[in-house]
ZATIVO-357981 format. One record per residue (C-alpha): z, x, y; residue in three letters. Coordinates in pm, whole numbers, plus 50000, padded with zeros to 5 digits. Layout:
REM residues N
pz,px,py,res
Z,X,Y,ALA;
...
***
This chain:
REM residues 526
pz,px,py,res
23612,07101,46530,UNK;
23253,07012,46422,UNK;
23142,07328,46590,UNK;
23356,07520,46441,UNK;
23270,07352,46091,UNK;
22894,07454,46128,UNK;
22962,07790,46240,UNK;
23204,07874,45981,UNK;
22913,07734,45704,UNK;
22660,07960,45845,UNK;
22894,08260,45811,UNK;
22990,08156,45478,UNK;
22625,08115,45308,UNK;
22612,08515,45320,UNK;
22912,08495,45065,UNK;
22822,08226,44857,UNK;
22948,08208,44584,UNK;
23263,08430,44673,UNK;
23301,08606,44332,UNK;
23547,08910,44370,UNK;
23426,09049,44071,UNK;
23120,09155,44123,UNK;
23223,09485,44153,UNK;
23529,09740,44213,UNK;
23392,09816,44573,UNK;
23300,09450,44669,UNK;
23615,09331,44482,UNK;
23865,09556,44693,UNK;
23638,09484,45023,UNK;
23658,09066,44975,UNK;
23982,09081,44828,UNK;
24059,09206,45168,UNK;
23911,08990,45373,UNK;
24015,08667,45198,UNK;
24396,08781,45146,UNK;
24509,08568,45439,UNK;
24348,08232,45240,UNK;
24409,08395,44900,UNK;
24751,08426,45049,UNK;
24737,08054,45189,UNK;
24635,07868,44803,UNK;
24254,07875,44911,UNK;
24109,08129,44730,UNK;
24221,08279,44404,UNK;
24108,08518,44190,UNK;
23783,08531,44046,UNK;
23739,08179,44110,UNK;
23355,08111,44300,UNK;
23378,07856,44608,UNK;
23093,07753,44812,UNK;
23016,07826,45152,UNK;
23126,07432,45268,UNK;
23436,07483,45089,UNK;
23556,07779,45237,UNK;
23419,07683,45604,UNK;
23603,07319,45542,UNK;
23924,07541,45424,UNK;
23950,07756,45761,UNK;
23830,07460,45939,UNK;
24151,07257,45839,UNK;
24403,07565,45831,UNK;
24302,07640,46237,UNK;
24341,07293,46320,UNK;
24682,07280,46131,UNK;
24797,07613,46323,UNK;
24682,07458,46670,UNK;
24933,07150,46593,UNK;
25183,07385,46506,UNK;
25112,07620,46795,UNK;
25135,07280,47068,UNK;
25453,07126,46849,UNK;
25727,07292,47072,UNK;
25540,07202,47421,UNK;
25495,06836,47298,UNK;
25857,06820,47228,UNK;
25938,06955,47599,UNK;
25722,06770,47772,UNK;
25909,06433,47600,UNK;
26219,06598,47632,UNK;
26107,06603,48070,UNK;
26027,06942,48043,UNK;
25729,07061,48295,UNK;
25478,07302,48177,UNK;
25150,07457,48258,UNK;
25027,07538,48563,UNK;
25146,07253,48783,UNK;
25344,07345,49142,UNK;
25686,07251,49151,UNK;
25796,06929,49372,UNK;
26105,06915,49607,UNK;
26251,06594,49709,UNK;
26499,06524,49998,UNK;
26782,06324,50010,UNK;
26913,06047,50236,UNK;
26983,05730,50319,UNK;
26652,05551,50123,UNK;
26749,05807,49809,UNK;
27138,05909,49763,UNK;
27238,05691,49452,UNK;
27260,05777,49103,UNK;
27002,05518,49010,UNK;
26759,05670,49296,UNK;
26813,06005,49178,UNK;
26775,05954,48767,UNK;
26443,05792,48845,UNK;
26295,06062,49108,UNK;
26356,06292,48796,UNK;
26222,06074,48564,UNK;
25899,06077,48844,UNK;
25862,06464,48812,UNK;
26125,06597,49082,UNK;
26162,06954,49008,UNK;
26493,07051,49297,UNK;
26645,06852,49551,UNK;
26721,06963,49895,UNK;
27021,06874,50131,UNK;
26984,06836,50471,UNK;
27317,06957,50627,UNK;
27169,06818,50941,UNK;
27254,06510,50840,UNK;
27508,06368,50590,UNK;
27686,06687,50589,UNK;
27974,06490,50440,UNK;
27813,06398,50152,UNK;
27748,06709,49984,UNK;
27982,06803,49711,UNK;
27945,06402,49622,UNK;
27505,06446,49595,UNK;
27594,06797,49432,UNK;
27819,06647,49183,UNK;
27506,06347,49134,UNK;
27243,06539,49068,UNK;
27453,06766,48796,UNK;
27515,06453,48628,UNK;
27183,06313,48633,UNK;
27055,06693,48538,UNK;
27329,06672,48194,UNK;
27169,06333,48136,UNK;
26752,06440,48141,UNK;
26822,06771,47924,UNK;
26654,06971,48195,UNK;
26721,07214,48497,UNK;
26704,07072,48802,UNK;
26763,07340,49139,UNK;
26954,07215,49402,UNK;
26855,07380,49791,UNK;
27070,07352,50049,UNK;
26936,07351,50405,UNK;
27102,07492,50680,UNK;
27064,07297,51014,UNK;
27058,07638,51242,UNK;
27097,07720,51587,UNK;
26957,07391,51694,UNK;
26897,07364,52095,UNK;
26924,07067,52283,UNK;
26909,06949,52666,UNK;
27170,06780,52760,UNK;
27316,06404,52805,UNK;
27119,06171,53052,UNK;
27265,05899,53300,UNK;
27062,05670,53146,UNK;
26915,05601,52810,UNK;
26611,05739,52893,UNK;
26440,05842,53203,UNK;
26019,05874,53248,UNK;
25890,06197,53365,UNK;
25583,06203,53540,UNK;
25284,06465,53458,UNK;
25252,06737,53807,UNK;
25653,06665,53889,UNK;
25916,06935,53956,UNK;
26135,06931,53707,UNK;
26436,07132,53673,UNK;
26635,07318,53399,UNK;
26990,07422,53487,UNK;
27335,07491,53335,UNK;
27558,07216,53516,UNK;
27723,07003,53246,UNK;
27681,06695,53447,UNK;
27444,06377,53343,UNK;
27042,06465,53381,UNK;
26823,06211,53558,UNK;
26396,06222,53588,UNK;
26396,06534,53763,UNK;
26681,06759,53611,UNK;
26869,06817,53290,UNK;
27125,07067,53138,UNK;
26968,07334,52928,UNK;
27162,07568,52689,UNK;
27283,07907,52830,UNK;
27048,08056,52527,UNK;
26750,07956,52654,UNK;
26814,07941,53004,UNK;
26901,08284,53027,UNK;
26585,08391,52854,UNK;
26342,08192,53075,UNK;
26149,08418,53347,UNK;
25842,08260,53516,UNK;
25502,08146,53296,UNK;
25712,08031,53021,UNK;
25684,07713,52888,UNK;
25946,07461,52765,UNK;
25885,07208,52510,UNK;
26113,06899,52485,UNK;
26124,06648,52178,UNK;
25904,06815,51987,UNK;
25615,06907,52240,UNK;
25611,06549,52348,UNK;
25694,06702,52689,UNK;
25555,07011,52802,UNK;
25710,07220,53152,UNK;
25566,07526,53268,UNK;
25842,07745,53391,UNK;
25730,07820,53802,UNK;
26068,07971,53957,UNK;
26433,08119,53805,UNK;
26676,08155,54067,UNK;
27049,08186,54067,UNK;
27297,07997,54202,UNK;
27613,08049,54426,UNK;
27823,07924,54137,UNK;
27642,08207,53963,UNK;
27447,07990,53712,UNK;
27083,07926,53668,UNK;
26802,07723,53762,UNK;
26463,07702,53662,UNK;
26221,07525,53838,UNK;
25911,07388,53650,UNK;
25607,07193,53691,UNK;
25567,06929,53428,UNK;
25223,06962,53260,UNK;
25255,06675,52969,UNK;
25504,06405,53128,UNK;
25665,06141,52881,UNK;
26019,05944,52814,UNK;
26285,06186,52814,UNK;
26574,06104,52615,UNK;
26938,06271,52580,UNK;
27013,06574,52319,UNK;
26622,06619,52243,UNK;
26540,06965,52090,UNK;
26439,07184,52328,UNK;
26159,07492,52212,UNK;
26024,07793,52454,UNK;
25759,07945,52229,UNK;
25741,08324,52190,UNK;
26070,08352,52393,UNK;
26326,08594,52232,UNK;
26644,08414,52210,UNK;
27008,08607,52157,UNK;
27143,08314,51950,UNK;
27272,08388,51585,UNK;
27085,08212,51331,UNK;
27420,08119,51134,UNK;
27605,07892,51383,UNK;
27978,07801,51284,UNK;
27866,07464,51169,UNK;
27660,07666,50905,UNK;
27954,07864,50800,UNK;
28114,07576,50712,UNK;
27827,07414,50552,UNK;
27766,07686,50348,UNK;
28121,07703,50219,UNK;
28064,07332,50085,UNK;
27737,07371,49952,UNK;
27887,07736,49765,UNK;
28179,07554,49636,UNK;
27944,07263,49511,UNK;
27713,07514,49344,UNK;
27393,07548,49496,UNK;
27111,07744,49334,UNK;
26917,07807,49699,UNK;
27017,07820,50043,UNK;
26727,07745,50261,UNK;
26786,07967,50645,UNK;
26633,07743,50963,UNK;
26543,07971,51252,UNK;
26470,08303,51118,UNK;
26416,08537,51382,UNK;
26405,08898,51180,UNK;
26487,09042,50836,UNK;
26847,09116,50981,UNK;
26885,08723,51012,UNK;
26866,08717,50585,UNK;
27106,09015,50571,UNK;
27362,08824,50751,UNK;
27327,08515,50529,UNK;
27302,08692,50205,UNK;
27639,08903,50246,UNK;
27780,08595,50267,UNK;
27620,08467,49903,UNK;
27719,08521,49529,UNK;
27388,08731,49325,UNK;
27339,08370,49166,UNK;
27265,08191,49485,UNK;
26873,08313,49666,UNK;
26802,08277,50012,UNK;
26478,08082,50170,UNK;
26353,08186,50460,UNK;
26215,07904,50669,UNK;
25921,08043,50886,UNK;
25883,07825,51212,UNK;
25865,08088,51519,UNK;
25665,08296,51670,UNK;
25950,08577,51613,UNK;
25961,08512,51238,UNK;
25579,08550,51238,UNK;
25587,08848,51448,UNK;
25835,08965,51164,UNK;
25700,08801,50853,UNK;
25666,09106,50565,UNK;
25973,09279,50682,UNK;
26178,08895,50643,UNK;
25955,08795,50314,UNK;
26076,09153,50168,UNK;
26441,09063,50287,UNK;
26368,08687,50078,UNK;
26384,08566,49780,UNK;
26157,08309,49865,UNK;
25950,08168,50164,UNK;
25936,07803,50332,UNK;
25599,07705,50568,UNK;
25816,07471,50788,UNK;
25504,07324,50936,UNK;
25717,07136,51171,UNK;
25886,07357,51439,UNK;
25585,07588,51364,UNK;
25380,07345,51509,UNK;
25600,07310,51778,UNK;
25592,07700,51835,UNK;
25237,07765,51805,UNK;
24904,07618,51858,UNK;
24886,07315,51589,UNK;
24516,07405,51513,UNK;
24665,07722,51425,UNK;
24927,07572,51196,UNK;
24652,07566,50856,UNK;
24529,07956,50939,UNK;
24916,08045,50961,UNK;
25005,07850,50624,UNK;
24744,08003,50443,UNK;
24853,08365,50546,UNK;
25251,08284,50480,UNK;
25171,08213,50158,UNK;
24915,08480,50049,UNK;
25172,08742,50191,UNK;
25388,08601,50002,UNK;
25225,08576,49665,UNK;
25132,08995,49725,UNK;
25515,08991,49732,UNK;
25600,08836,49441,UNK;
25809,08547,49659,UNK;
25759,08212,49588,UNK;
25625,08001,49858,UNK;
25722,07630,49975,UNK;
25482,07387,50204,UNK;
25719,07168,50388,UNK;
25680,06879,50631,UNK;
25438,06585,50665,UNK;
25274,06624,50326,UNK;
25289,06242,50316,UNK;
25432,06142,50661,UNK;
25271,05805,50625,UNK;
25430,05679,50332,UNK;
25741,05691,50542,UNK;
25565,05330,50673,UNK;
25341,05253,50429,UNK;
25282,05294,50052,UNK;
24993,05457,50020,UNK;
24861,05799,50150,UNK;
24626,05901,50347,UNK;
24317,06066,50212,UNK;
24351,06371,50446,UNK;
24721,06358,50331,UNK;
24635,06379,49981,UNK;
24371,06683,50051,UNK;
24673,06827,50262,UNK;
24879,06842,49923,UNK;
24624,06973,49697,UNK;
24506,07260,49969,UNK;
24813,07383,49999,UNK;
24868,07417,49600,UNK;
24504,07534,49564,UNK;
24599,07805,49835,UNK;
24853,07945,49596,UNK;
25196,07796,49696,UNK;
25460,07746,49443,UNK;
25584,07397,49550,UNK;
25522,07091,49810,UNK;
25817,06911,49939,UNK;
25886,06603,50099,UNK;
26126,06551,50395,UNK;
26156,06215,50534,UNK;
25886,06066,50290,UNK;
26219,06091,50078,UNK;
26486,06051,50243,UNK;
26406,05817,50504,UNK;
26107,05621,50440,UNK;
26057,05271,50299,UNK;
25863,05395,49995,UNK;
26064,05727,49847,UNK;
25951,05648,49514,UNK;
25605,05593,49539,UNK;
25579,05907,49756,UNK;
25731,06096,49477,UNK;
25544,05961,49223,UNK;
25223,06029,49440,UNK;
25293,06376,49538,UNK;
25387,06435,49116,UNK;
25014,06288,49050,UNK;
24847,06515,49303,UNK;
25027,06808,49125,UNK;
24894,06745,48793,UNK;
24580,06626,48882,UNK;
24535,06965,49037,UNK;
24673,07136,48802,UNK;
24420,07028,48603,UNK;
24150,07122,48794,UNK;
24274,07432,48864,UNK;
23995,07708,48766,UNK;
24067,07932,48409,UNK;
24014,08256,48582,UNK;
24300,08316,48839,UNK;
24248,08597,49072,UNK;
24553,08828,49072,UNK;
24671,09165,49261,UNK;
24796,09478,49094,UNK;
25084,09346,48964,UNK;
25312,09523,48631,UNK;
25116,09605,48353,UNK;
25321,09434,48102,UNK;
25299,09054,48280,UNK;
24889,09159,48324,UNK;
24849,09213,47955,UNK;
25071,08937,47894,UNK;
24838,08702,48090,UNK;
24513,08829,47905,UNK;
24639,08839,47542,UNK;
24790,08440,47601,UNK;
24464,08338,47726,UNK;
24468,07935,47740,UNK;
24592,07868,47405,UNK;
24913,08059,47339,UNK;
25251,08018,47539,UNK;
25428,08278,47690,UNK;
25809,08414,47640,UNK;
26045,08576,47896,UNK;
26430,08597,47871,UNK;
26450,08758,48249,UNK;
26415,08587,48591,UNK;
26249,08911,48701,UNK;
25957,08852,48435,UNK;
25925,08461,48507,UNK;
25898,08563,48847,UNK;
25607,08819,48789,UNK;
25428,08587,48543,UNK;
25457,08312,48742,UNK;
25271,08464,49041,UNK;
24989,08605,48809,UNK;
24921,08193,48751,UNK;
24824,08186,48461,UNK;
24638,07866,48276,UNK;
24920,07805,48011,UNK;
25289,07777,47983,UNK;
25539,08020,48074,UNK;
25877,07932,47871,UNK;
26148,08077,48050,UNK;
26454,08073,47793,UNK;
26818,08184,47989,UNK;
27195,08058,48110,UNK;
27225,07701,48332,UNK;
27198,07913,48623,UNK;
26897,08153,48560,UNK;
26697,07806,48481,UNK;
26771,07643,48809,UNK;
26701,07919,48970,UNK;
26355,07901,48816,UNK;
26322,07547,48874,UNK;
26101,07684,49202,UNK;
25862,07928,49029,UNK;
25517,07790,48996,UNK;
25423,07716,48610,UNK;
25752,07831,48475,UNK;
25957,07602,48219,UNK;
26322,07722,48238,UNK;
26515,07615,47921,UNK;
26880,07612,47875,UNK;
27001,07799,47582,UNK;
27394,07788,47476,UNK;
27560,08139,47522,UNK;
27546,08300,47123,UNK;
27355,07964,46988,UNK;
26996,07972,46868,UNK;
27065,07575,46732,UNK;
26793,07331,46769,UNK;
26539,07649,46792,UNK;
26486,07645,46448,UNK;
26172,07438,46463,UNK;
26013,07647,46786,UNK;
25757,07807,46461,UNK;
25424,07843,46697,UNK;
25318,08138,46771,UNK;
25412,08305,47121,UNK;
25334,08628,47376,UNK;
25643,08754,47434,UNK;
25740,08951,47715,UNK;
26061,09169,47647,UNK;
26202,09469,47816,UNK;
25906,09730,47742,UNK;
25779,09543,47425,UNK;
25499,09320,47418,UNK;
25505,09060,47055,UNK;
25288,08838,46957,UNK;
25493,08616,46655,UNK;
25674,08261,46603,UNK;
25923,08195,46905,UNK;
26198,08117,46610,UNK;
26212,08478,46535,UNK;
26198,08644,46892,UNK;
26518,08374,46985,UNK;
26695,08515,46683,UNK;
26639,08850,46708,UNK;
26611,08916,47066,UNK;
26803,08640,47301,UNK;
26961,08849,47540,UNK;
27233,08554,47594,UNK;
***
């Protein structure tokens, strides 16, 4: 402000004393240029005013348009509105956070969507639905809800015993007979089995245990065997997951248990349904025939065949998970940070927004604090450009779900703030370019279509983007980086009457620059 005092004194001396009647000319040329304060009470005329006066004047009139510009932010940001350019956070539920209580707080704490694990609690989903909308009534804001399809998920089979060691350099076999596994055999499913051939490998429990496939024979019954040496030995247990990377696999990735899942979760009303096991763009096809136009489909990216795939499936998306955990499984885990980074810059030339998934704070399941290299973990993956972080059993099983939330929230503003004012964008539509670059810093931006939140949310730019629509449009939106989606009544423009700072407005082909009061008014689509 004190900078702006001086200058405005030094460019004021030159027209000291102001006198608009000096002369017809130089009366019609100031008369001009001080209409907008003649206008405001602050010059009048004929009337002489210093240079301090007029500097003090402007001085006080910007600062009073600034308040009035941040008024309506302020009031969404008490209201639990998000805003600026922070990435969006998705929480988990289960058994450490399933009550109302649990859930009113984590949105209190900066929880943006919640996700349902139908691998677990399947159950309880119409009755964490039906939460959620109630605690989402009772903050005033959207909140998404994404429902996560378990997936074809493989297991070997049952074990005489609890658990059985298996010793590095054994033979080991895989086979189809349904009867009890012991240390040196177990039941595989017919879906992997039948896809093994020699020099593939067979991860068990999450690459705990690692067999390198030697022999595949068939038997007189007519099933099949494979025979294995046992590179990484360790405690086997029954119904582990079972993983051959790079192995095409003729499963489905919509097992009946999904179908039914998904019929809960529709009937609920979910805004996302997240797909586990994408093998090819055909995969989302199958799942989003099944899906109302309200409802978008993640793709969760954790093979080597979704990699192997990954533009035609990101095209097929309407957004993208990194699930760095069966990823890791599938490929090399030093490879794991090179493949996030590419998932989400493909995605981001797309126009998809991108989730980080798994282990963003995997020690705060125990303890509760981070780790340092967690911490840098979280704010990598938002500096690399993803739209949100999310946590999986930080939430819903660990001892501290709170304080993971509320530590993951902190990262995201604190990067946020730190983010740098020049973002680096693609060729993206004109309109959401020019948008960008006439909003600057200072003034907020206006959009009434998902398809333009969307667009101006991957541009990432340094203010806020207000995104005004239905209930469903702003859950929806509840994933798009820097996006604010606010509810507006069907026909109703109440309580927008005091929205009077100024606004770039993105509409249809038109590009405004006025108070967000009128552009409701005239042009709310709803």
């Amino acid at each position: 402000f004190v900078r702006m005092q001086i200058f405005l004194y030094v460019a004021c001396v030159g027209l000291s004393p102001l006198d608009v009647q000096r002369s017809t000319a130089t009366s019609e040329f100031l008369a001009a240029q001080a209409s907008p304060l003649r206008h405001g009470g602050i010059v009048s005329e004929g009337t002489a005013w210093p240079a301090w006066a007029v500097s003090l004047g402007i001085g006080f009139a910007a600062g009073a348009w600034r308040a009035a510009q941040s008024k309506t932010r302020h009031e969404l940001r008490a209201q639990g509105h998000t805003s600026g350019p922070r990435a969006k956070q998705i929480v988990t539920l289960g058994p450490t956070l399933s009550e109302k209580a649990d859930i009113q707080q984590a949105v209190a704490e900066g929880v943006d969507l919640f996700r349902l694990n139908c691998s677990h609690a399947a159950h309880r989903l119409l009755d964490d639905i039906s939460t959620i909308r109630e605690v989402e009534a009772s903050a005033g804001r959207p909140i998404g809800i994404v429902g996560d399809l378990q997936g074809p998920k493989l297991r070997c089979g049952i074990l005489e015993d609890t658990e059985v060691v298996v010793e590095t350099g054994a033979k080991f076999e895989f086979d189809s007979l349904h009867s009890p596994g012991s240390a040196t055999r177990v039941q595989l499913p017919s879906e992997v089995l039948e896809a093994l051939e020699p020099g593939h490998v067979v991860l068990v429990d999450d690459g705990l245990l690692r067999f390198q496939v030697r022999q595949v024979s068939t038997t007189e019954e007519g099933g099949r065997v494979a025979r294995c040496w046992v590179e990484h030995g360790g405690v086997l247990r029954s119904r582990k997951g079972v993983h051959a990377p790079g192995v095409p696999l003729r499963v489905s990735a919509l097992t009946p248990k999904d179908r039914k899942d998904l019929d809960v979760l529709l009937q609920g009303g979910v805004d996302w349904i997240a797909m586990s096991f994408v093998q090819t763009a055909s995969d989302v096809e199958d799942l989003r025939a099944l899906l109302p136009q309200s409802v978008g489909v993640i793709s969760k990216i954790e093979t080597r065949q979704a990699l192997a795939n990954l533009d035609a499936i990101i095209q097929a998306s309407d957004a993208v998970m990194v699930a760095r955990g069966d990823l890791g499984v599938e490929c090399a885990p030093e490879k794991v940070p090179f493949l996030q980074k590419d998932i989400i810059s493909r995605s981001m030339a797309s126009g998809k927004p991108v989730i980080v998934a798994t282990q963003m704070l995997e020690s705060m399941v125990r303890f509760p604090v981070p780790t340092r290299a967690e911490c840098t973990d979280v704010a990598n993956a938002v500096l690399d450009g993803c739209d949100a972080v999310m946590l999986s059993a930080e939430s819903a099983a660990g001892s501290f779900p709170h304080e993971a939330i509320s530590m993951q929230a902190s990262l995201l503003r604190e990067v946020a703030r730190q983010l740098p004012k020049e973002v680096a964008v693609g060729v993206y539509e004109t309109m959401a370019r020019a948008a960008v670059l006439v909003a600057g810093d200072t003034l907020p931006l206006v959009c009434f279509e998902l398809d333009v939140a969307q667009c101006l949310s991957r541009l990432r730019p340094p203010t806020d983007i207000l995104f005004f629509t239905d209930a469903g449009g702003a859950r929806k939106a509840t994933l798009f980086r820097g996006v604010t989606p606010v509810e507006v009544t069907r026909g109703s423009t109440s309580g927008l009457r005091d929205l009077s700072d100024r606004c770039v407005v993105v509409h249809g082909d038109q590009l405004l620059v006025e108070p967000m009061s009128r552009t409701l008014q005239r042009s709310l689509p709803i």
